[in-house]
C-alpha positions as CSV (number, residue, x, y, z in Angstrom):
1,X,-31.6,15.7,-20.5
2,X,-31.3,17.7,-17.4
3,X,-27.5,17.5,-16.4
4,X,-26.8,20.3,-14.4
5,X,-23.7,20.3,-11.9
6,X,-25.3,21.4,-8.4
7,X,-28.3,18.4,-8.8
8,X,-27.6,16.2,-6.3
9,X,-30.2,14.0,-7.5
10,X,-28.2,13.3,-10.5
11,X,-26.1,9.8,-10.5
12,X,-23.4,8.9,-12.8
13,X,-22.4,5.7,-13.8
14,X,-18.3,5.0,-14.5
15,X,-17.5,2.2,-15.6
16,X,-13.6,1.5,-15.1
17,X,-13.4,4.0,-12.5
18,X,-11.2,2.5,-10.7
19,X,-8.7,2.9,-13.7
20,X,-6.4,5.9,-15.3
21,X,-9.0,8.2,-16.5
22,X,-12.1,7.0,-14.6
23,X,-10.1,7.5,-10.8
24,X,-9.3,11.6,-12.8
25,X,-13.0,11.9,-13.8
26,X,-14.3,10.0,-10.1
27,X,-12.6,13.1,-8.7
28,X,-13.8,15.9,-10.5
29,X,-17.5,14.7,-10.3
30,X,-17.1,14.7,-6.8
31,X,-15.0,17.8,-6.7
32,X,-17.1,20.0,-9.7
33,X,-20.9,18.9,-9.2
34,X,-23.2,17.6,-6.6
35,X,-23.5,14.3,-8.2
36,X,-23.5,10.9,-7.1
37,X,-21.2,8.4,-8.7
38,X,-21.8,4.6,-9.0
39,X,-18.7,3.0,-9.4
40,X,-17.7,0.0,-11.2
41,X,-14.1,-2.3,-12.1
42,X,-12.2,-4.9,-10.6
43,X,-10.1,-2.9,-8.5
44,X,-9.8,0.4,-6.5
45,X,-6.4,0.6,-5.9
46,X,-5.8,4.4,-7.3
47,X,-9.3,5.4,-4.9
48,X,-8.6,4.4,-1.5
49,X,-9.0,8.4,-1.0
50,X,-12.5,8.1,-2.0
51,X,-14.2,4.5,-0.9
52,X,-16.0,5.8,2.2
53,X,-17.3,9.2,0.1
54,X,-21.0,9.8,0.9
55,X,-21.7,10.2,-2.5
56,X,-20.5,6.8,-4.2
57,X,-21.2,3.4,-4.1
58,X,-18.4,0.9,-6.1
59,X,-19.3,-2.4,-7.5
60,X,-16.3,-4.6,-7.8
61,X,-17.4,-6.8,-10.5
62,X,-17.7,-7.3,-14.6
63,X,-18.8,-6.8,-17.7
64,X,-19.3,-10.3,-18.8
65,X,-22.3,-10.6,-16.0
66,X,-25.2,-9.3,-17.5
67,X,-27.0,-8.4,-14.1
68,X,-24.2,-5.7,-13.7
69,X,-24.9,-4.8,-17.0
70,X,-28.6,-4.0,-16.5
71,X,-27.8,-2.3,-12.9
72,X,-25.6,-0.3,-15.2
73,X,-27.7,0.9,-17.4
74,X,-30.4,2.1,-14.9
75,X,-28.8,5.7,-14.4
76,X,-29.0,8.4,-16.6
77,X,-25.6,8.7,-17.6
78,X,-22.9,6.3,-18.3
79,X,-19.6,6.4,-19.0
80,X,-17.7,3.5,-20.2
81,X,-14.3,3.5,-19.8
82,X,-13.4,0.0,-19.2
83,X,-11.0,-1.7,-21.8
84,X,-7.8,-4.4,-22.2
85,X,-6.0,-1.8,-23.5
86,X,-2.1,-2.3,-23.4
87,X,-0.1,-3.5,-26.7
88,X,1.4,-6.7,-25.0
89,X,-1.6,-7.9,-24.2
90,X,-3.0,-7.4,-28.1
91,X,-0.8,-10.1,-29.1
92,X,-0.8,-12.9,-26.4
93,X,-4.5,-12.6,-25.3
94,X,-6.4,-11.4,-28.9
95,X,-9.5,-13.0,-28.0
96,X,-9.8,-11.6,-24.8
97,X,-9.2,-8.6,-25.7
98,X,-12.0,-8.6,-28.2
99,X,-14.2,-9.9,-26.1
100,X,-13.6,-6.7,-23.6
101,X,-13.5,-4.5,-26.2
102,X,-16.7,-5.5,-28.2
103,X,-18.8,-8.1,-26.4
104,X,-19.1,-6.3,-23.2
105,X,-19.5,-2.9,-24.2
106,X,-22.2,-4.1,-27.2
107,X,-24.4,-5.5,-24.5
108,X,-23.9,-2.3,-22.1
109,X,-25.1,0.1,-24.8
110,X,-28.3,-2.1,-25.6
111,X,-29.1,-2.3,-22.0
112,X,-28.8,1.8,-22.0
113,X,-30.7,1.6,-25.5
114,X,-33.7,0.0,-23.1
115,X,-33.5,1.9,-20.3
116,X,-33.0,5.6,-22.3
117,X,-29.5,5.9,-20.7
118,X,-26.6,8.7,-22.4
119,X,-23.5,6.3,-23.1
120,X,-20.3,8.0,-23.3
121,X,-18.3,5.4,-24.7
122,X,-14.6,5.6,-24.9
123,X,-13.1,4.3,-28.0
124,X,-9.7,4.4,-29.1
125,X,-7.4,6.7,-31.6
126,X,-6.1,3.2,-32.9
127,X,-9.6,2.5,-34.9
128,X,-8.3,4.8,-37.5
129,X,-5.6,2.1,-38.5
130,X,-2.6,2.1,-40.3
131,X,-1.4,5.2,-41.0
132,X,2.1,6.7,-42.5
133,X,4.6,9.2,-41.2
134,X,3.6,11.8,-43.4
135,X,-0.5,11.5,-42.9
136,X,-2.4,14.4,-42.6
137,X,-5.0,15.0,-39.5
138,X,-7.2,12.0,-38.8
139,X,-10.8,13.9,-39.2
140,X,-14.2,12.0,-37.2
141,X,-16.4,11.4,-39.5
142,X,-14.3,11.4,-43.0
143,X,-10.8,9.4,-42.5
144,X,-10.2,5.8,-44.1
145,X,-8.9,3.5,-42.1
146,X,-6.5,0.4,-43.1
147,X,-5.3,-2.1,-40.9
148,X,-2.3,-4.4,-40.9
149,X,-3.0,-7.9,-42.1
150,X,-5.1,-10.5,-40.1
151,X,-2.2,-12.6,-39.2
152,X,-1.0,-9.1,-37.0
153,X,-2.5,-9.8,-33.9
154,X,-1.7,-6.6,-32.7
155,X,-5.1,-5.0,-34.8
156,X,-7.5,-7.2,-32.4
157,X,-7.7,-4.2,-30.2
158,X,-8.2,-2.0,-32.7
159,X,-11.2,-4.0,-34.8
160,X,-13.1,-4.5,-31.1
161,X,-13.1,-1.4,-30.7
162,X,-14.3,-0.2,-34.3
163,X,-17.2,-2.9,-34.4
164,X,-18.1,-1.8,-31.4
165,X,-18.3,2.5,-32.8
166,X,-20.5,0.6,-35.6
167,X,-22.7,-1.1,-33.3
168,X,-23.4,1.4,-30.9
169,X,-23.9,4.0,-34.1
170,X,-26.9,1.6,-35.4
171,X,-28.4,0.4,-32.2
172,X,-32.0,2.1,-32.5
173,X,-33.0,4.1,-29.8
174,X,-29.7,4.4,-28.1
175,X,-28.1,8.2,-26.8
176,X,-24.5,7.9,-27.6
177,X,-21.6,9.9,-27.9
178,X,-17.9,8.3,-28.9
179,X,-14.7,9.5,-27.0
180,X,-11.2,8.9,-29.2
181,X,-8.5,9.6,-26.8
182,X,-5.1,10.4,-28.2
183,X,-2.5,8.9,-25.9
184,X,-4.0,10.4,-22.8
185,X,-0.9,11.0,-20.1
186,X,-1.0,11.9,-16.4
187,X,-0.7,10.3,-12.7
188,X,-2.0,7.2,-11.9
189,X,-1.2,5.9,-15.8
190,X,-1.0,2.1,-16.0
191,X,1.3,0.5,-13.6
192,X,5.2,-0.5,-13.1
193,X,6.0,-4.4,-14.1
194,X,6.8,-6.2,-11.0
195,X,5.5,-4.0,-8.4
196,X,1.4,-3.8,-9.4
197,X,0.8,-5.0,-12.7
198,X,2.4,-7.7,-15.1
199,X,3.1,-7.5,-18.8
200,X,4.3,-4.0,-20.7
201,X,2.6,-1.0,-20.2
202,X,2.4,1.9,-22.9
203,X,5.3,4.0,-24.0
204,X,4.7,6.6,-20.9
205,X,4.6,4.2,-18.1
206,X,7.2,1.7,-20.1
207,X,9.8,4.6,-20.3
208,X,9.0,5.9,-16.6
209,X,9.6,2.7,-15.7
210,X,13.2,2.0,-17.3
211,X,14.4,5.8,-15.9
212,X,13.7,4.4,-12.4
213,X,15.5,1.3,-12.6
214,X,18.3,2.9,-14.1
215,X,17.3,0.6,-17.7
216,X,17.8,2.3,-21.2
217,X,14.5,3.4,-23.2
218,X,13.7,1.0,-25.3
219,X,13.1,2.6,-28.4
220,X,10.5,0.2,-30.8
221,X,11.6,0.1,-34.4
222,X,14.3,3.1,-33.5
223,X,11.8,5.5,-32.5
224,X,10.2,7.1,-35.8
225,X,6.8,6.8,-34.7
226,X,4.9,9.9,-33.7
227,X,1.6,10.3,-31.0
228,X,0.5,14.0,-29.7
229,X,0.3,13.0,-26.1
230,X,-2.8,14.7,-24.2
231,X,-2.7,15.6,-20.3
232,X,-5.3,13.4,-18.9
233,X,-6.6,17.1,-17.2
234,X,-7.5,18.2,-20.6
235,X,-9.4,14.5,-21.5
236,X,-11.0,15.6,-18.0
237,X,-12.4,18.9,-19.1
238,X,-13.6,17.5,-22.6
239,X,-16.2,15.0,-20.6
240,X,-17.3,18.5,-18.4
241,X,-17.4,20.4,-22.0
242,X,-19.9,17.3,-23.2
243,X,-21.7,17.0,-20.2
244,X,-22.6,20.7,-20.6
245,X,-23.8,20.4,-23.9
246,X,-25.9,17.1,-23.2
247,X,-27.7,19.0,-20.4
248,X,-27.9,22.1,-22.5
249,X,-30.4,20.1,-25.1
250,X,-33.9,19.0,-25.1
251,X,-34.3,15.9,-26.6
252,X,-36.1,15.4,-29.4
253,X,-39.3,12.8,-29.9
254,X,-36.3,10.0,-31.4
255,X,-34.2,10.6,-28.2
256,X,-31.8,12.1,-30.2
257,X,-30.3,16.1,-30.2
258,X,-28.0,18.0,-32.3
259,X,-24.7,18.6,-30.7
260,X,-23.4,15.7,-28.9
261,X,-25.9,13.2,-29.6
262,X,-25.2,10.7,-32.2
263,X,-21.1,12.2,-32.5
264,X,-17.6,10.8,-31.8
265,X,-15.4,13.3,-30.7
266,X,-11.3,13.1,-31.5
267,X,-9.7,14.3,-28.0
268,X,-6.3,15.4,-28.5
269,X,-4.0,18.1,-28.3
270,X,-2.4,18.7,-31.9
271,X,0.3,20.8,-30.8
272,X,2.0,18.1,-28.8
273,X,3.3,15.5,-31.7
274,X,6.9,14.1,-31.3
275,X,8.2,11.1,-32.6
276,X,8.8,8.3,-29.6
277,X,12.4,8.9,-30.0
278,X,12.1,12.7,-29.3
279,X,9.8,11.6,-26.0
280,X,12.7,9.4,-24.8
281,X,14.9,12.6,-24.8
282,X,12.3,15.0,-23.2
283,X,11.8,12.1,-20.6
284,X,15.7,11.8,-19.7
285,X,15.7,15.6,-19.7
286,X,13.1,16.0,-17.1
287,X,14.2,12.9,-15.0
288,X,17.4,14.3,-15.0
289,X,15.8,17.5,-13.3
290,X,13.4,15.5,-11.2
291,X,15.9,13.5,-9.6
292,X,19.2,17.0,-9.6
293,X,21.3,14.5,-12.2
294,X,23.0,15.4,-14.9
295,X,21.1,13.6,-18.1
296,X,25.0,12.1,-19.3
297,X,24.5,10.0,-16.2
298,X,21.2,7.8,-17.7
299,X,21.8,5.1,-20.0
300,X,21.3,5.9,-23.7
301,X,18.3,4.9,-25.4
302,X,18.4,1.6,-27.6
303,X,16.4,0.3,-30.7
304,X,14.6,-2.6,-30.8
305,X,12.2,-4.2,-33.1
306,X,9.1,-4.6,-32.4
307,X,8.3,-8.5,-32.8
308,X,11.6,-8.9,-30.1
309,X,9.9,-6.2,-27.7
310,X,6.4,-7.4,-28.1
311,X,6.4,-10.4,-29.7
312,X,5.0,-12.1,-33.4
313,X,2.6,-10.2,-34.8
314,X,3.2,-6.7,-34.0
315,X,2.6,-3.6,-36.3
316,X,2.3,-0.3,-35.9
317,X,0.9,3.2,-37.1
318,X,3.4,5.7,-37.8
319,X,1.6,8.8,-37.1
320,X,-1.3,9.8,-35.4
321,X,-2.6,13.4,-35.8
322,X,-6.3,14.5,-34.5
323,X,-8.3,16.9,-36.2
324,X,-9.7,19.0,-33.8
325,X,-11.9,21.1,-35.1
326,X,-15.0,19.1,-34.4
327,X,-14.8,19.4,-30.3
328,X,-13.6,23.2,-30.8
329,X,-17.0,23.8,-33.1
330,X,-19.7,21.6,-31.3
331,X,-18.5,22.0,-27.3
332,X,-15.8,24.8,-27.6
333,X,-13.0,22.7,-26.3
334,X,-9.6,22.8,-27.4
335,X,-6.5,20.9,-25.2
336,X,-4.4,23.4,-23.6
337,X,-1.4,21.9,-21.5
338,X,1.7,22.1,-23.4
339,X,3.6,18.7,-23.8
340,X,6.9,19.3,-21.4
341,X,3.7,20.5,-18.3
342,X,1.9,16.9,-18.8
343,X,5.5,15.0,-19.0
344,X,7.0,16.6,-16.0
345,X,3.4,16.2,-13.6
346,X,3.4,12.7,-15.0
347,X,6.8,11.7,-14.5
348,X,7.1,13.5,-11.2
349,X,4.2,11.3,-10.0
350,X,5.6,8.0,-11.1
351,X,9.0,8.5,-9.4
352,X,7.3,9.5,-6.1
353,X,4.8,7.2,-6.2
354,X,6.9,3.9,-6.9
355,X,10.2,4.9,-5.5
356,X,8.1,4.5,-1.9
357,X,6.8,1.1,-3.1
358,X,9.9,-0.7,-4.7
């Protein structure tokens, strides 16, 4: 597979672009390579800067419509990056959200199965399960997983998106590589409830949110959890690292390649881990600085449970720590961005961006 940056011949397919990570990645195509982009999602809000480019053409549309599905697939690279992927909506809407997180993309990656198509398919850190505060690095290709019991409705997100890693790994013929993102943070992250988007968004956007509307942090079940958070400008780099090393390769007469081929890659930085507690107090720190207040101004943070913040059925993993070492040996990539960097950029967008709009 020929993939290299200044062939303007070269179109690539994202699918969710118009989201978090796909408006990032839309950007540094167009920015980093010659490349045409074919963009698909239900909205373009984040792109307005881009909708007239020379260079793409957006689809608003789904999924679930087959034909968009085959239109899809007839470009030689696709990334998939669309998802129902916020924790309220695990619980109220389970079977929607397995039917976006499995139906849709199993009948993407056949389509790219028949048309010889590269599927770069983004999973989720969450298919490794259950796991305890004092758990070790969650490794690729070796970790157990163990979900919470099938009355948890909260695990619907999390078993979509593993059935779909199994499908994908045994669907004959097909060029895939897995992305697990590890709580990928930046500008443009999910939205603020009541001005663009309905519901509760993750812990960034959720405690961004409170900090502007002068609202204590809710902290879930007092805050013990921990998450390495990952500047969505690394995530960005990884996909360059792993288009590089797809290019790099000649396939071989199966249609697969050593490398990238045939791999799911953990993307995270390990040296960021805090528990969601010690997030809440770097986030008051650095609001406190973003806005010139002193921090003893901002309501303290308070604990809630997590069936009264999110409802029946909610459980939760207690720590999630990537191994690595995988995306270091095969593509040479390794997260950079310290924690307080991605924090402050993030933060720093969400008050400018939403104090204009409230």
């Amino acid at each position: 597979m020929n993939l290299r940056l200044d062939d303007s011949s070269i179109t690539v397919a994202i699918v969710g672009c118009g989201g978090f990570i796909g408006s990032h990645l839309l950007d540094a195509v167009l920015e980093r390579t010659r490349w045409r982009v074919f963009g698909v999602d239900l909205d373009f809000y984040r792109l307005q800067h881009r909708l007239n480019h020379e260079r793409c053409e957006f689809l608003c549309a789904d999924l679930a419509d087959p034909a968009v599905v085959e239109r899809i697939a007839q470009f030689p690279l696709v990334v998939n990056l669309a998802a129902i992927c916020t924790p309220s909506r695990y619980m109220g809407e389970a079977c929607e959200v397995i039917r976006s997180n499995y139906d849709h993309p199993a009948a993407l990656a056949e389509a790219c199965a028949r048309s010889g198509a590269w599927l770069v398919h983004f999973s989720t850190s969450e298919i490794y399960g259950r796991t305890a505060t004092d758990s070790g690095e969650l490794v690729e290709d070796e970790s157990p997983m163990l979900f919470g019991p099938v009355t948890a409705s909260r695990w619907s997100y999390a078993t979509a998106k593993l059935l779909t890693e199994r499908f994908i790994a045994g669907l004959p013929g097909l060029k895939w590589t897995v992305v697990r993102p590890f709580n990928f943070v930046g500008p443009y992250m999910d939205f603020m409830p009541g001005v663009d988007g309905e519901g509760i968004p993750r812990v960034l956007a959720n405690f961004s949110t409170a900090l502007l509307r002068g609202e204590p942090l809710k902290l879930v079940n007092g805050g013990k959890a921990k998450r390495c958070f990952t500047s969505v400008h690394d995530a960005i780099d990884f996909l360059f690292a792993l288009f590089a090393a797809g290019g790099a390769v000649t396939d071989s007469a199966s249609g697969t390649a050593p490398g990238v081929f045939s791999q799911a890659f953990n993307v995270g930085n390990a040296e960021n881990e805090v528990t969601i507690a010690e997030l809440a107090g770097k986030m008051r720190s650095i609001f406190a600085k973003v806005r010139g207040v002193d921090v003893s101004a901002l309501p303290e943070p308070q604990n809630v449970s997590g069936e009264e913040y999110y409802g029946a059925g909610y459980d939760d993993s207690m720590r999630r720590m990537p191994s690595v070492a995988k995306a270091q040996r095969l593509l040479g990539f390794k997260a950079r961005i310290p924690l307080d960097v991605a924090l402050e950029e993030s933060l720093s967008w969400f008050v400018k961006h939403y104090s204009v709009e409230q």
